[in-house]
C-alpha positions as CSV (number, residue, x, y, z in Angstrom):
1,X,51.0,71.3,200.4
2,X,49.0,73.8,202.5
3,X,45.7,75.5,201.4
4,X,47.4,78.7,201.0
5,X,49.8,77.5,198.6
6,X,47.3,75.5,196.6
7,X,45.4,78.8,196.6
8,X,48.1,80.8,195.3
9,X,48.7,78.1,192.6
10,X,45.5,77.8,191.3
11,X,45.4,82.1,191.1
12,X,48.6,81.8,188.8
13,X,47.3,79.3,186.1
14,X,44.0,81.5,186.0
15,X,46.4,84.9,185.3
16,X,48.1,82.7,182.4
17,X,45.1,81.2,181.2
18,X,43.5,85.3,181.6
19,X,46.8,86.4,179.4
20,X,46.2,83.7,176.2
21,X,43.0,84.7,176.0
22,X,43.6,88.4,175.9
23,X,46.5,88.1,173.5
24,X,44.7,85.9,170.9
25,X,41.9,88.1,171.3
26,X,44.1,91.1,170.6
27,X,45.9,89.4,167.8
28,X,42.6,88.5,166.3
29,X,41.2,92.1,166.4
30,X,44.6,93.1,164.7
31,X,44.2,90.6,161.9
32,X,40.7,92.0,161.6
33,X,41.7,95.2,161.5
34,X,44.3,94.7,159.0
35,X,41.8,92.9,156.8
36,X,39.3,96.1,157.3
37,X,41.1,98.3,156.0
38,X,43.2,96.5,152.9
39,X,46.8,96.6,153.7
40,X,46.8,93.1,154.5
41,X,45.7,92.7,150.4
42,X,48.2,95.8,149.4
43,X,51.3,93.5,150.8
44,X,50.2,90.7,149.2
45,X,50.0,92.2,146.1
46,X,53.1,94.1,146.4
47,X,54.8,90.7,147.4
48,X,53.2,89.3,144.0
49,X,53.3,92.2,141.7
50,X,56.6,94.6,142.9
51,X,55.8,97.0,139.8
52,X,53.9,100.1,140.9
53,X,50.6,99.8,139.2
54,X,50.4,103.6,138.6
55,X,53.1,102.6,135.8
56,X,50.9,100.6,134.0
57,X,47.7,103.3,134.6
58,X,50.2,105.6,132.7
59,X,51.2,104.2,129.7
60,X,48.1,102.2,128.4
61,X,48.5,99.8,125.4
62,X,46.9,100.6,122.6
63,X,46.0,98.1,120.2
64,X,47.3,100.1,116.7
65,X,44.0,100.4,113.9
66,X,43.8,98.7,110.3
67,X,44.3,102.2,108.9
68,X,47.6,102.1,110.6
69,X,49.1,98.8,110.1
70,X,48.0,99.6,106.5
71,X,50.1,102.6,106.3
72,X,52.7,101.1,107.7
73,X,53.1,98.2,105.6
74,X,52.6,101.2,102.4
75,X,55.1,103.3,103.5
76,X,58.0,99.9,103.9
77,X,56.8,99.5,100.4
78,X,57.3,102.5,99.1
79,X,61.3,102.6,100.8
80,X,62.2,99.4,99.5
81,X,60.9,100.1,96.0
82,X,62.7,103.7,96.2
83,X,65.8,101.7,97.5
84,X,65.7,99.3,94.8
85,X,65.8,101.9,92.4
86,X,68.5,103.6,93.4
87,X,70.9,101.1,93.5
88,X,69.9,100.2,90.0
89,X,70.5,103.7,88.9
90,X,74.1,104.4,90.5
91,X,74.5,100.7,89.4
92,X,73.5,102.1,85.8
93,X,75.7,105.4,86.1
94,X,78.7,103.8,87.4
95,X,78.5,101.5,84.2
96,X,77.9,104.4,81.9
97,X,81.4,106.1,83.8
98,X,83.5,103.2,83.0
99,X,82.2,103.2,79.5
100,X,82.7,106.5,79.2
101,X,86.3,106.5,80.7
102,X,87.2,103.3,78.8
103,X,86.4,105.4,75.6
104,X,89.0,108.1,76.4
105,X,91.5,105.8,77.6
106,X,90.4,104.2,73.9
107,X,90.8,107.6,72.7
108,X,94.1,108.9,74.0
109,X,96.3,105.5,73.1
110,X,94.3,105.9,69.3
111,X,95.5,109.3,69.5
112,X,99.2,108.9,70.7
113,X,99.8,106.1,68.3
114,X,98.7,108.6,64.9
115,X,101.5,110.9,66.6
116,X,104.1,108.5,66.7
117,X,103.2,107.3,62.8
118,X,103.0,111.1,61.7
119,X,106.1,112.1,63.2
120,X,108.0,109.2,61.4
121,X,105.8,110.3,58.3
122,X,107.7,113.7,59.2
123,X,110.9,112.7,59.8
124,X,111.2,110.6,56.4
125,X,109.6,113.7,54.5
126,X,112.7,116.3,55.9
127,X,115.5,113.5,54.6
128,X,113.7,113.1,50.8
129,X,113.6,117.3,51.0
130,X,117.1,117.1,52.5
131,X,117.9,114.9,49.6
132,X,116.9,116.9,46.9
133,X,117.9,120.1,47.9
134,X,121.4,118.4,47.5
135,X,120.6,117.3,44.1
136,X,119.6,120.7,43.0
137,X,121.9,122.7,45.0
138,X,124.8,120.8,46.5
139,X,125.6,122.7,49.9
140,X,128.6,123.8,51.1
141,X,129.7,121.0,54.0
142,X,130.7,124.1,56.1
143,X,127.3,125.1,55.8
144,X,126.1,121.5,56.8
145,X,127.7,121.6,59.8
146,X,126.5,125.1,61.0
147,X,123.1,123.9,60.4
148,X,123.3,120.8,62.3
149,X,124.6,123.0,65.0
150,X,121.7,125.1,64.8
151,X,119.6,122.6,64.7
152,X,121.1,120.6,68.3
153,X,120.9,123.9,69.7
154,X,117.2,124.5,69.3
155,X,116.4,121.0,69.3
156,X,115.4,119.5,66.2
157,X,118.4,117.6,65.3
158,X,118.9,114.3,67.7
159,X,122.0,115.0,69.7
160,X,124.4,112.2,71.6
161,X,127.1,112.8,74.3
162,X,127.4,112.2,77.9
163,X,125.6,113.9,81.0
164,X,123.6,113.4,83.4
165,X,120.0,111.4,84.2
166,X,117.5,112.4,87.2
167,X,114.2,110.1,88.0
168,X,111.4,111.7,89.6
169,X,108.6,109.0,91.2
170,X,105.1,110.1,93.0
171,X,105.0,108.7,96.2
172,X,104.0,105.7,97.5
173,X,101.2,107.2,99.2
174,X,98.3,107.8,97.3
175,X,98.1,111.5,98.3
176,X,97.8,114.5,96.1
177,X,100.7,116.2,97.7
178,X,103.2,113.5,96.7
179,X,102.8,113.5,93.1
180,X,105.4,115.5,90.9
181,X,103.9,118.7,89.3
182,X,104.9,120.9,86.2
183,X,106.5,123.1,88.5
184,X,108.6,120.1,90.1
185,X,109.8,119.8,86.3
186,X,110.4,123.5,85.6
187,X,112.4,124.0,88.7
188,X,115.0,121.4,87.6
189,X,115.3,122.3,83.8
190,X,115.7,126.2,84.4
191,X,118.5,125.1,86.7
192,X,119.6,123.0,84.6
193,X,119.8,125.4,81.5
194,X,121.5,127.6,83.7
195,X,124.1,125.1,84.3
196,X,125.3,124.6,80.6
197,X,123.0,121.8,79.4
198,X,123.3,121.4,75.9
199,X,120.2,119.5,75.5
200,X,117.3,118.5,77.5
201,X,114.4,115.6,77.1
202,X,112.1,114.0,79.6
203,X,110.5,110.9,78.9
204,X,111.9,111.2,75.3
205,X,110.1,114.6,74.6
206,X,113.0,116.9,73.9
207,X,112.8,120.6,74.8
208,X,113.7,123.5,72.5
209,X,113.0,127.5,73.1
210,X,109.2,127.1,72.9
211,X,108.5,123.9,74.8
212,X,105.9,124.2,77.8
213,X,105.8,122.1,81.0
214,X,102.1,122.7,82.3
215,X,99.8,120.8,84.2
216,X,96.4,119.7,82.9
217,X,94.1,117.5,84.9
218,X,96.2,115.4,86.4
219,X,99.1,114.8,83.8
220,X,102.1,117.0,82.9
221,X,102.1,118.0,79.5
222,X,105.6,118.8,77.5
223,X,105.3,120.0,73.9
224,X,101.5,119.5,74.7
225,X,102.4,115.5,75.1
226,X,100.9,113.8,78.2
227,X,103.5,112.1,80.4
228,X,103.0,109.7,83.3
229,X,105.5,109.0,86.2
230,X,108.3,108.3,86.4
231,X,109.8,111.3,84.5
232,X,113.4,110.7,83.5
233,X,114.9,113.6,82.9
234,X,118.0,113.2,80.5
235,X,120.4,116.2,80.4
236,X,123.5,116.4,77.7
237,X,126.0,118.3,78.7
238,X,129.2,118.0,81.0
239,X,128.5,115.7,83.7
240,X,130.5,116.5,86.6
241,X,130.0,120.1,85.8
242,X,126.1,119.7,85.7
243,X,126.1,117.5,89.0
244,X,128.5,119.9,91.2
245,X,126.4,122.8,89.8
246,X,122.9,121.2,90.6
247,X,124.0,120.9,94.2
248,X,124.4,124.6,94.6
249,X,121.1,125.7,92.8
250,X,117.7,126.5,94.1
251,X,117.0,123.5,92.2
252,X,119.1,121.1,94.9
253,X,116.7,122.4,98.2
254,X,113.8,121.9,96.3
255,X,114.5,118.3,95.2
256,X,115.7,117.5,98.9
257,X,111.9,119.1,100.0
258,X,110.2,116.8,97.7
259,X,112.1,113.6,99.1
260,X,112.1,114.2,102.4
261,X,108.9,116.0,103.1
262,X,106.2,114.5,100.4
263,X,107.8,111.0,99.4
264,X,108.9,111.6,95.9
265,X,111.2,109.3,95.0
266,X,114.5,111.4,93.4
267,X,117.4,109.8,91.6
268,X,120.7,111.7,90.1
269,X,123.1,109.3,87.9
270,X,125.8,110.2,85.6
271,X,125.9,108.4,82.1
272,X,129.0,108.3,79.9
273,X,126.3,108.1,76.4
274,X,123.0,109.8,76.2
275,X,120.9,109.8,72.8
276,X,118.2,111.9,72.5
277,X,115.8,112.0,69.5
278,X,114.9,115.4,67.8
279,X,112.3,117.3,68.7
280,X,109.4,119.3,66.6
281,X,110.9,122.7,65.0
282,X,109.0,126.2,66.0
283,X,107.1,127.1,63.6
284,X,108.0,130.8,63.1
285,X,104.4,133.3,62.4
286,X,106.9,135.5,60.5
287,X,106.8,138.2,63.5
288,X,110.1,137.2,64.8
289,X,112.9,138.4,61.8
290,X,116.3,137.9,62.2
291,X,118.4,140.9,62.0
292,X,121.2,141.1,59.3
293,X,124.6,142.1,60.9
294,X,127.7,143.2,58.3
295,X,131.4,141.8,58.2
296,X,132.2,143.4,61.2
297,X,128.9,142.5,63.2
298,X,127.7,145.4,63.2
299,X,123.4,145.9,62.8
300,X,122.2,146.6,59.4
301,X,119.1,148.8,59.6
């Protein structure tokens, strides 16, 4: 190797040896001047801590006082006790409802029962006056028989023959709109009437000149007797003239409304034998007077 060549080898290890130096030095005065002025410390504790710290300066934690953990613990006293209470009292008044509602129920089956036993009472105390108005004054049997007709005609005599039966049901549903109402009932009977029926009853109440179908509470009332569903409606008269005639009434479409639009249940049956009881006579106020005709029908002022 010639001097020259060792000379320029010995130049290029200096320049290296020159370039270490001066890059640790500069990476050393970079470390020191990251460590002068913090962000060496901010990383780290960013690395550590990711949560921005002026979160936590914002919403300090405050231990709460012994005034307030006393309140506190008063006021979750004071709910539970009004709580407490409370249920006791709607336990108290829903007891005193069912008492109360027992008691009518009590009430109304004392009630219907007295009517059944004074209406017997009644019934034997018009045959022991029917019998001894025939042991004073025998009656003509012509006479007999045009009271009986009189009396099937306004309803007090029981009456038997053939016609026709129609059930009414509420609906399934418990919905107000499906239940049968007084006017449900009043539809059918006028139609009825106008039809030729020679006498009417539903659920065994029979109906004369002055009955009433009318609604109170929930229950229809006839002859101011409570009835409960189903009403069977029992109709003496002629039974295919009553069932051809129904289908042309008002009384038809509005049976055929409550079936198919609210759910009540509606059954029409012919029946060969129909019995129906007697009903109470109007009492007349001696207002209403018959007027006397003569031989020839004519009025007699």
């Amino acid at each position: 190797m010639s001097p020259r060549s060792e000379d320029r080898s010995l130049l290029d290890l200096e320049r290296r040896e020159l370039d270490r130096r001066l890059g640790a030095g500069e990476e050393a005065a970079h470390l020191a001047t990251l460590a002068g002025s913090g962000t060496q410390g901010v990383l780290r504790r960013l690395l550590e801590n990711p949560i921005d710290e002026g979160y936590g300066r914002s919403a300090p934690v405050h231990e709460p006082s012994l005034l307030g953990k006393v309140i506190s613990v008063l006021l979750i006293a004071a709910l539970t006790i009004v709580s407490v209470w409370a249920a006791r009292e709607m336990q108290r008044v829903r007891a005193g409802n069912q008492a109360i509602n027992q008691h009518i129920i009590s009430e109304v089956q004392f009630r219907g029962e007295s009517r059944v036993r004074l209406e017997e009472q009644i019934s034997e105390l018009n045959s022991q006056i029917a019998e001894q108005q025939d042991l004073l004054a025998p009656v003509p049997q012509d006479e007999v028989d045009y009271l009986r007709l009189l009396g099937a005609a306004v309803g007090s005599m029981p009456v038997e023959g053939a016609g026709v039966v129609i059930e009414l049901d509420d609906s399934a549903v418990t919905d107000p709109v499906g239940r049968v109402r007084d006017f449900d009932l009043q539809v059918v009977t006028n139609a009825l009437w106008s039809l030729g029926a020679e006498a009417i009853a539903i659920n065994g109440e029979r109906l004369s000149g002055t009955s009433a179908l009318r609604t109170a509470g929930q229950a229809i009332l006839v002859n101011l007797v409570p009835l409960t569903p189903p009403y069977r409606i029992e109709v003496i008269g002629n039974p295919t003239d009553l069932q051809v005639g129904l289908s042309r009434t008002r009384a038809s479409g509005h049976l055929a409304m409550l079936r198919d639009n609210y759910g009540v249940a509606v059954a029409i049956t012919l029946a060969d034998e129909l019995s129906l009881a007697g009903g109470s006579a109007a009492i007349s106020r001696g207002v209403a007077v018959p007027i006397e005709t003569d031989d020839h029908g004519n009025l007699v002022r």
